[in-house]
C-alpha atoms as one frame of an Amber mdcrd trajectory, in Angstrom:
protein
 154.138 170.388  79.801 154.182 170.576  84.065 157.427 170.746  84.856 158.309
 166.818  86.077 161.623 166.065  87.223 161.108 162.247  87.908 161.508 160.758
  84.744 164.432 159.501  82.723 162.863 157.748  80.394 164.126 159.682  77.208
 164.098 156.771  75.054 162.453 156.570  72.181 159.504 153.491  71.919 158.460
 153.078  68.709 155.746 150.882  69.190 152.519 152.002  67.813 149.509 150.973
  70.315 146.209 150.990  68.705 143.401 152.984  69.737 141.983 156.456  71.220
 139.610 159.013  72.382 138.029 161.968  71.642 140.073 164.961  69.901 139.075
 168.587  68.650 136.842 168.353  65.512 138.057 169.844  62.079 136.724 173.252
  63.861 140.787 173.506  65.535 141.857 174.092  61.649 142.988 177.928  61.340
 142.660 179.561  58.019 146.160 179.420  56.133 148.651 181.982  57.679 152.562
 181.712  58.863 152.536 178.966  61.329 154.143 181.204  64.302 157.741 181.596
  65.702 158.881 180.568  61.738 160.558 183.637  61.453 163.272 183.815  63.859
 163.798 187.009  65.914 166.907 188.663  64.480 168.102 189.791  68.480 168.060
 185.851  69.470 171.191 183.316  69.088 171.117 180.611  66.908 168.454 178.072
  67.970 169.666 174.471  69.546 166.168 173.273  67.492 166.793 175.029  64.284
 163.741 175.021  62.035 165.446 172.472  59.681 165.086 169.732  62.372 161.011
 169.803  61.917 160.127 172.354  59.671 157.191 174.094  60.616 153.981 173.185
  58.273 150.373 174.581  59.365 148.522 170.999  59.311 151.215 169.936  61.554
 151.094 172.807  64.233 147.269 172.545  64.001 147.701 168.911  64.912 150.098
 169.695  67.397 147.982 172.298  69.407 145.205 169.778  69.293 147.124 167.494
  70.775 148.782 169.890  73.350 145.532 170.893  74.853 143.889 167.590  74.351
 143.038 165.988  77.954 142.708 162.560  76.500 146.701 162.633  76.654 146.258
 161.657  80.771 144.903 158.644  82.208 141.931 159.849  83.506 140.891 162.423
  80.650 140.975 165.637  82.379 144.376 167.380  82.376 146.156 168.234  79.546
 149.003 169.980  78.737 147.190 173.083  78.543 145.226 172.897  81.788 148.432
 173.650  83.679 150.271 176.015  80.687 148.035 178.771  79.908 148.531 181.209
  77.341 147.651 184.238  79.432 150.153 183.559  81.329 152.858 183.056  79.154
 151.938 179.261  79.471 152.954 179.014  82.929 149.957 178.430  85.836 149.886
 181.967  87.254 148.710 181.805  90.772 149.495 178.180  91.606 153.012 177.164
  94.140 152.186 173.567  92.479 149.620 172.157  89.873 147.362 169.558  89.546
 147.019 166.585  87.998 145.108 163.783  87.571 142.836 163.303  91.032 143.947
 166.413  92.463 147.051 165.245  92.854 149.694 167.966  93.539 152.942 168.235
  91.686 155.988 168.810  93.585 157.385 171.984  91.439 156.494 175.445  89.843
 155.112 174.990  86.924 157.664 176.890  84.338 156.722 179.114  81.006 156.894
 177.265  78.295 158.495 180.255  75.705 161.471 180.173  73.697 161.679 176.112
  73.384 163.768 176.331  70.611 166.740 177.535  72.145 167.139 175.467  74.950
 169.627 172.861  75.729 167.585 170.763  78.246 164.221 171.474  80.099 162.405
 171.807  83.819 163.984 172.668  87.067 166.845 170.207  86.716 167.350 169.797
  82.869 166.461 165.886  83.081 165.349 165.819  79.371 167.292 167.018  76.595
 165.422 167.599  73.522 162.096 168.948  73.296 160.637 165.992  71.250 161.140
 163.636  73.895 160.026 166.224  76.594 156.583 165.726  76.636 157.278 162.081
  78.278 157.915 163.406  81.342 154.461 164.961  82.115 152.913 162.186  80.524
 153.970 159.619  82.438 154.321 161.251  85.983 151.707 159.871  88.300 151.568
 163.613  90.358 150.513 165.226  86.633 148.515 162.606  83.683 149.771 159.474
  85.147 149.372 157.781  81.205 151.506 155.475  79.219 153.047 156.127  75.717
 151.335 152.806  75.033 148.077 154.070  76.304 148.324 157.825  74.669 149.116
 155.801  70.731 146.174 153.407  71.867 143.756 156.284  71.868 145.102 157.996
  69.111 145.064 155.514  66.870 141.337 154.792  67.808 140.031 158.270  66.793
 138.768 158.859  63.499 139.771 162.391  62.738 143.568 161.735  64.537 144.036
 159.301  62.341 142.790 161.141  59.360 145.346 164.250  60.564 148.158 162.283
  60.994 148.195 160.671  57.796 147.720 164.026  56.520 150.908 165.213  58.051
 153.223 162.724  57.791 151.522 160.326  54.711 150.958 156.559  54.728 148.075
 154.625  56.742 150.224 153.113  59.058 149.184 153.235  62.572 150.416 156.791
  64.440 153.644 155.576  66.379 155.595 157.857  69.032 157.999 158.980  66.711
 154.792 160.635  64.447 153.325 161.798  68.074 156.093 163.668  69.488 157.220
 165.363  66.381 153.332 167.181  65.679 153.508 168.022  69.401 157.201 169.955
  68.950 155.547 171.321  66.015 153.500 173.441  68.829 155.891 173.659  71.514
 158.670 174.771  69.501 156.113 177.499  68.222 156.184 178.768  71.163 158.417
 182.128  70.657 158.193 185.247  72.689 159.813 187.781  70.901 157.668 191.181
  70.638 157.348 193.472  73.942 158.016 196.495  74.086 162.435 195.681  75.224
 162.621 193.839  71.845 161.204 196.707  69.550 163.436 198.489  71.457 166.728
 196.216  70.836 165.608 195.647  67.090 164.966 199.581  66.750 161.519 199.288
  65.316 158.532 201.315  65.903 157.147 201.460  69.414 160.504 200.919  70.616
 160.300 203.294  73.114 161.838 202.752  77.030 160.913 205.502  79.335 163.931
 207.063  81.830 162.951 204.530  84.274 163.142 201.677  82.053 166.424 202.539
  80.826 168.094 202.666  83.897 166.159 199.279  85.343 167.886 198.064  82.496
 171.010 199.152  83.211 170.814 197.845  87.114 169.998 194.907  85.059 173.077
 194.905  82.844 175.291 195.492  85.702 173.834 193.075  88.427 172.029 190.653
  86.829 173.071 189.594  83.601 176.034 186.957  85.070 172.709 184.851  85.009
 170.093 186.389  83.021 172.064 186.899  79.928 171.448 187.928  76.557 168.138
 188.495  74.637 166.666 185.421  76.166 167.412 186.437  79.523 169.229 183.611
  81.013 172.101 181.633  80.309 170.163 178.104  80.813 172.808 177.560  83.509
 172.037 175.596  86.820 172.658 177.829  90.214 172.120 178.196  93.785 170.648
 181.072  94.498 170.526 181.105  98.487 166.850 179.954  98.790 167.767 177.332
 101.276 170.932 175.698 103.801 170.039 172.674 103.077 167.977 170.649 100.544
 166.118 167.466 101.227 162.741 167.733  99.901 164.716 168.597  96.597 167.881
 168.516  94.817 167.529 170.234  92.231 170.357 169.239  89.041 171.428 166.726
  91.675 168.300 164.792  91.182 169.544 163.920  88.013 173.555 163.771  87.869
 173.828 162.822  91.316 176.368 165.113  92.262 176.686 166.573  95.614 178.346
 169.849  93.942 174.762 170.181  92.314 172.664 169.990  95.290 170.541 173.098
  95.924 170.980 174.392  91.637 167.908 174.782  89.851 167.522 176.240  86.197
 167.886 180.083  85.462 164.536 181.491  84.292 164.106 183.330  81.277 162.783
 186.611  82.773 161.004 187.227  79.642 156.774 187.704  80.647 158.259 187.646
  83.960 155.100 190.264  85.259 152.485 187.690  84.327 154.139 184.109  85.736
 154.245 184.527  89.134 154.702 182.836  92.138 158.470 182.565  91.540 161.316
 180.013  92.155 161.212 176.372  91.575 158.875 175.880  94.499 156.671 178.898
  94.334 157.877 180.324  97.096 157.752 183.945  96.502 154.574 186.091  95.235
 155.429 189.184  93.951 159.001 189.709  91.936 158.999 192.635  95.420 159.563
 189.493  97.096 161.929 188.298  94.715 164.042 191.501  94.918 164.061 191.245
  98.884 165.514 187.892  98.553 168.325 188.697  96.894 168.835 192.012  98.485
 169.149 190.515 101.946 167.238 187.329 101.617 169.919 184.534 100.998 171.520
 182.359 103.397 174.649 180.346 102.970 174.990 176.755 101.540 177.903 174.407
 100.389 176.993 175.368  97.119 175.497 178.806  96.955 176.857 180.568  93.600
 180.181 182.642  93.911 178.644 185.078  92.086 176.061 186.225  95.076 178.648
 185.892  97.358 179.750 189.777  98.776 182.164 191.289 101.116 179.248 192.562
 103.087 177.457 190.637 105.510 175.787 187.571 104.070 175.639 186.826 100.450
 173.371 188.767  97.984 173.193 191.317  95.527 172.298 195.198  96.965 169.682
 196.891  95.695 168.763 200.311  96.435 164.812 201.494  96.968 165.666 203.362
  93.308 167.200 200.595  91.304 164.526 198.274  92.865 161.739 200.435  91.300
 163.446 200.973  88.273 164.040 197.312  88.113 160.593 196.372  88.261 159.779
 199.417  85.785 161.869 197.898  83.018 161.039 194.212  83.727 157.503 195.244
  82.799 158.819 195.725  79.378 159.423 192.026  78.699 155.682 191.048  78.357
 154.766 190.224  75.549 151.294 190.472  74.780 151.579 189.936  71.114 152.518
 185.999  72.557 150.224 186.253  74.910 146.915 186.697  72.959 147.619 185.129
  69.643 144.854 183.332  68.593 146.713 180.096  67.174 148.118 179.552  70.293
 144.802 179.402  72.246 143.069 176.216  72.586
């Protein structure tokens, strides 16, 4: 969902409100078929949410996508996790610094991709949650994004007719549908979420279509040699926190600080995945650049110096940053193209 950094509610409420709204009819069913990301891309790492910890079943990622894109799940009705993570765009909200919520209300960060779910260690800007059950919380309850209560969100489920009629169908019984019963169907979706199939990873897997052109191949290898302390790996990032010289100082936000309270984390933000990275822009935690051009400027001769800039973009040169000539720039962008994947991007049981 939005990417929220206010909450630290990760607690688990059990209590099962009664009562709810209008969901998609038994039209959101999709005929029998693999429920995606079940098979797990032989070029990734293990998973931190294996598929053991919820194993995927269809009724239960059909229940979860309703729910994902259901707008009941905010206070007023009209946002739901969908309006600001759109498939098209690799569920990020292409074209928007910030998103809105509930009353045109305006969220305070860059709404991130949601891809890859299952291998992540903690989640949004500052890695305040820590499991991707409990995730959903955040969004939920923010009042810049659907400004609801878990008590609320059960009340309305619990009231609808055909929820109540799924959930008993997924998890059995005729009890009332409790958080523990809600969050689960919705990781059933979110942890669906795998981008694994442009054209880099028939490449690295050596299937058909595999193909990088001359350019590509050496944007990767500009990649490999100057980028990869950070974007590591098949998933392209190492889910580290970092400076990366947007700023001298850093009051409107923190960043990780927000959430351990350490002055040595002041300024960090999470490492992106740069996977889909063509199709999720603007870029950096506040949405600050436009084009990845932008993005390449910055660190060519963009950053400026803070207590606790990364000592990894510090240089001998003048000023930190990482040079980039007018060829490895193109080249760059040439093979950073090949990470969309429009396989993820247009598959049908993700849409709403």
């Amino acid at each position: 969902m939005k990417s929220s950094s206010l909450i630290a509610l990760w607690f688990f409420v059990s209590t099962a409100g009664l009562v709810t709204t209008s969901c998609q009819p038994d039209a959101d069913v999709l005929p029998t078929k693999e429920v995606p990301g079940t098979q797990l891309p032989n070029n990734f790492p293990a998973p931190v949410y294996g598929l053991e910890k919820n194993p995927p079943m269809q009724a239960a990622f059909e229940l979860g996508r309703a729910l994902f894109y259901d707008p009941q799940l905010s206070r007023t009705g009209t946002v739901s996790c969908g309006s600001c993570h759109q498939q098209a765009s690799a569920f990020a909200n292409a074209g928007h610094r910030m998103s809105e919520g509930i009353d045109s209300r305006l969220g305070t960060r860059n709404v991130p991709a949601l891809q890859n779910l299952r291998w992540k260690l903690n989640f949004f800007w500052d890695g305040g949650p820590k499991n991707i059950e409990t995730m959903p919380l955040a969004p939920i309850t923010n009042p810049l994004e659907m400004d609801e209560t878990l008590d609320n969100v059960l009340r309305k489920l619990n009231a609808n007719a055909n929820y109540q009629r799924r959930f008993a169908q997924v998890f059995g019984g005729s009890s009332p549908i409790d958080s523990y019963q809600f969050l689960r169907a919705l990781a059933q979706f979110t942890a669906a979420l795998t981008s694994s199939n442009s054209r880099y990873d028939h490449y690295a897997r050596h299937e058909a279509g595999g193909v990088l052109t001359g350019a590509e191949l050496r944007g990767l290898a500009v990649l490999r040699q100057k980028c990869t302390n950070c974007h590591a790996g098949d998933l392209f990032t190492d889910e580290s926190f970092r400076n990366n010289g947007l700023d001298r100082h850093f009051p409107l936000d923190s960043g990780r600080a927000h959430i351990t309270r350490s002055r040595l984390d002041a300024g960090r933000f999470k490492v992106p995945s740069l996977r889909n990275v063509a199709l999720t822009a603007p870029y950096m935690h506040d949405g600050r650049f436009n084009t990845l051009t932008e993005v390449l400027d910055h660190y060519d001769h963009g950053m400026v110096e803070s207590a606790t800039l990364d000592p990894q973009l510090r240089r001998s040169g003048p000023g930190p940053g990482i040079s980039l000539s007018a060829e490895e720039r193109q080249n760059l962008l040439a093979f950073l193209a090949t990470l969309t994947d429009e396989q993820f991007t247009n598959n049908s049981q993700l849409a709403e």
